[in-house]
Each structure stands twice: as C-alpha cells, then as structure tokens.
N, C-alpha and C positions, 0 to 999 in steps of 0.2 A: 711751116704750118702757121696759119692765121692767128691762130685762138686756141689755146690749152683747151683740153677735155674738162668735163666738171670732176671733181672727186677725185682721188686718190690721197694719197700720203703727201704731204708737202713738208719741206725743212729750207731755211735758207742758212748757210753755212757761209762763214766770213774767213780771210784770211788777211790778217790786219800787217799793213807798215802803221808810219808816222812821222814822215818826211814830206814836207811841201815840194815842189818842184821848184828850184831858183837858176838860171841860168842857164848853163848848158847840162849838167846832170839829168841822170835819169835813174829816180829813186824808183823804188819795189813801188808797188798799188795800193790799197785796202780793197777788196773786192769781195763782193755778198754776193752771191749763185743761189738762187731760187731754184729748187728744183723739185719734181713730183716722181712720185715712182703711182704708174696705174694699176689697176686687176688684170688689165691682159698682160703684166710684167714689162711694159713698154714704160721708158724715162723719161719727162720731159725737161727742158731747161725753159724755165720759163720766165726769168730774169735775172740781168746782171746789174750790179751796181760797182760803180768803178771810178776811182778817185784817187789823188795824193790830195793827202790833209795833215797838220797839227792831230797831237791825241783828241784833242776837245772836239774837234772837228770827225774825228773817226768815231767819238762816240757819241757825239749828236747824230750819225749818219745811222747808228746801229740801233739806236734808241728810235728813230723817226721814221727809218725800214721796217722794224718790225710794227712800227703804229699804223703802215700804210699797207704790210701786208694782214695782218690781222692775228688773233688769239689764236686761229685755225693754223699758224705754220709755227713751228717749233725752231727757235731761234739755235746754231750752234756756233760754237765761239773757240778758238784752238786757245790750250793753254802749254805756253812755253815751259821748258823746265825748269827747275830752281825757284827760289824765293819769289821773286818779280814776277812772274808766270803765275803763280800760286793766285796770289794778291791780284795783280790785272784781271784772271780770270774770276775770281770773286766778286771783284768791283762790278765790273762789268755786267757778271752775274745778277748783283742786287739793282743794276739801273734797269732790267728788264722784268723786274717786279710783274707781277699778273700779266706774264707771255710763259710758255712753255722754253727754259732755257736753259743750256747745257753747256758747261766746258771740257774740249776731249781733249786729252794728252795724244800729241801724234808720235807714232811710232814706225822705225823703218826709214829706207830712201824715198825721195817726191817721186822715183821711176819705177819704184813696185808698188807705193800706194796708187797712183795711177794706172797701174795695168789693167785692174779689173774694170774699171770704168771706158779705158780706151778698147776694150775687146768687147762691150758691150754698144758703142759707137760705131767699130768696125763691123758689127753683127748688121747694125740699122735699128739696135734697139731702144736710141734714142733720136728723140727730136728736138727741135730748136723752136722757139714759135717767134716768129718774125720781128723783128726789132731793128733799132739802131744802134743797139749792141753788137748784133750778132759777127759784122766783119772782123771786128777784135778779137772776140773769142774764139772763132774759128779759125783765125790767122795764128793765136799763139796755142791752140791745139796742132793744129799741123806743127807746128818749128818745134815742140818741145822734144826732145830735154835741150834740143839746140840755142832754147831761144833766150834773148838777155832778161827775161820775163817771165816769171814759171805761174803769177799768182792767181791768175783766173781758173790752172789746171789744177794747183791746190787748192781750191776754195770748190771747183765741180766733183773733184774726186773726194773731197770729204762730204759732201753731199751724196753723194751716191756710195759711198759706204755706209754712210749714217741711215740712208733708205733701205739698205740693205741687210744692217744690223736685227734681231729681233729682240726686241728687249721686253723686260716685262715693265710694266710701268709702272712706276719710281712711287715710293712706300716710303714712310717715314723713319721705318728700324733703326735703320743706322744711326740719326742722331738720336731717337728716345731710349739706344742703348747705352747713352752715354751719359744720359743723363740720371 
C-alpha cells in the first residue's frame, strides 16, 4: 500500500539493544514499529525505525520518533525485569513527558507472543505501506524464529498486542492512593 488510511488507533512500540556495530559482529537492533489497528479491524504497519546505537543514541531516537510522530500515537516501551528494567523504563518514561507513554513487562516465549500477530498476517489482515523498510521487515518475518534477528518481530507483535488490548484509560488512583 501507498499511504496509510486516515484514523484508527496508532501506537509505536520499541524493542530497545544498545550495542554499536563494530567490526565483524552482529549486535540485536533498537527497532520502533509504528503500527495502526483501523474500524474495518484491518492492521497496518506503517513505519519502522531500525538502528544499532549507544543508549544515548536509543534514547535520542525515542525521544525524536515520538516528536515526529505526534501526541496522536501512544509511545510503548518494554520493560525488562529486575531493578534495571524498573529504572530504564521509568527514565525513559519521564523523557516522554507530554506524549501518551507506557512501559509493558513482557511475558511468555517471542514465538507465542508472536503467534497472534503472524495469524492475523497469514489472514491478510494486515498491510505494509510501502517504504524502504519494508524488505527488512519482511525478510526477518518470513525467517523467524529461525532468524539471527528476532527484533522487528518483537517490536510488531508488541504493537499489535498493545492495539489489541482494551484498556480503560489510565486514571490517577493508583498513586493518589498512596498518597
């Protein structure tokens, strides 16, 4: 597809390294999947972002993605478990100040949280809209779980779970009970 529809749900979901590339290695990505879910239940993918960077560099990318996609898409951000995880995702959290932003703890194997999304692809229920992306993403969707590269499938299928979640929208309770 040329050009994304107007409207629907938008979210772009990140699945962060923070390894440069030097030499002959081939570190994980940082990769942000822009994705829309429409009213006719149809998905689109409507941009990738895809890099090896330094953290400072992954979080300038996250910070400056979500300035160029707009207030209108709701930033999501994975958070690791343990301590460091915690903290990352909060930081991160606070540098997207006035964006709509979220960190989810993942749960499960990368080949069941992908399942729903890849049977929704095999369906035809989603689309791609035309890029110089799109050869990437499509090559490491076909190879996966084969492929030395998983992170564009877990950056689309946290996206397309996050579109699929129905959540109510987020209320202050929790901390003013704590306070």
């Amino acid at each position: 597809m040329d050009a994304a529809p107007t409207g629907g749900k938008i979210v772009r979901r990140w699945d962060l390294a923070a390894t440069k590339q030097v030499g002959t290695r081939d570190p994980d990505w940082t990769v942000g999947v822009k994705m829309a879910l429409y009213p006719d239940n149809r998905y689109g993918v409507l941009d990738v972002v895809r890099f090896r960077g330094d953290p400072t560099e992954v979080e300038n990318a996250i910070t400056n993605t979500a300035a160029l996609d707009g207030k209108g898409v709701e930033v999501i951000i994975p958070q690791d478990p343990g301590q460091a995880g915690v903290a990352q995702a909060r930081y991160l959290t606070g540098k997207l100040a006035g964006y709509r932003a979220q960190a989810v703890r993942e749960t499960g194997d990368k080949a069941t949280r992908a399942a729903p999304f890849a049977s929704q692809v095999n369906a035809g229920n989603v689309f791609i809209v035309r890029a110089a992306w799109n050869a990437a993403f499509t090559e490491e969707l076909k190879q996966f779980p084969a492929a030395s590269h998983d992170d564009q499938v877990d950056a689309a299928s946290g996206a397309f779970s996050a579109l699929c979640e129905a959540k109510a929208l987020p209320n202050f309770n929790s901390i003013l009970n704590r306070i």
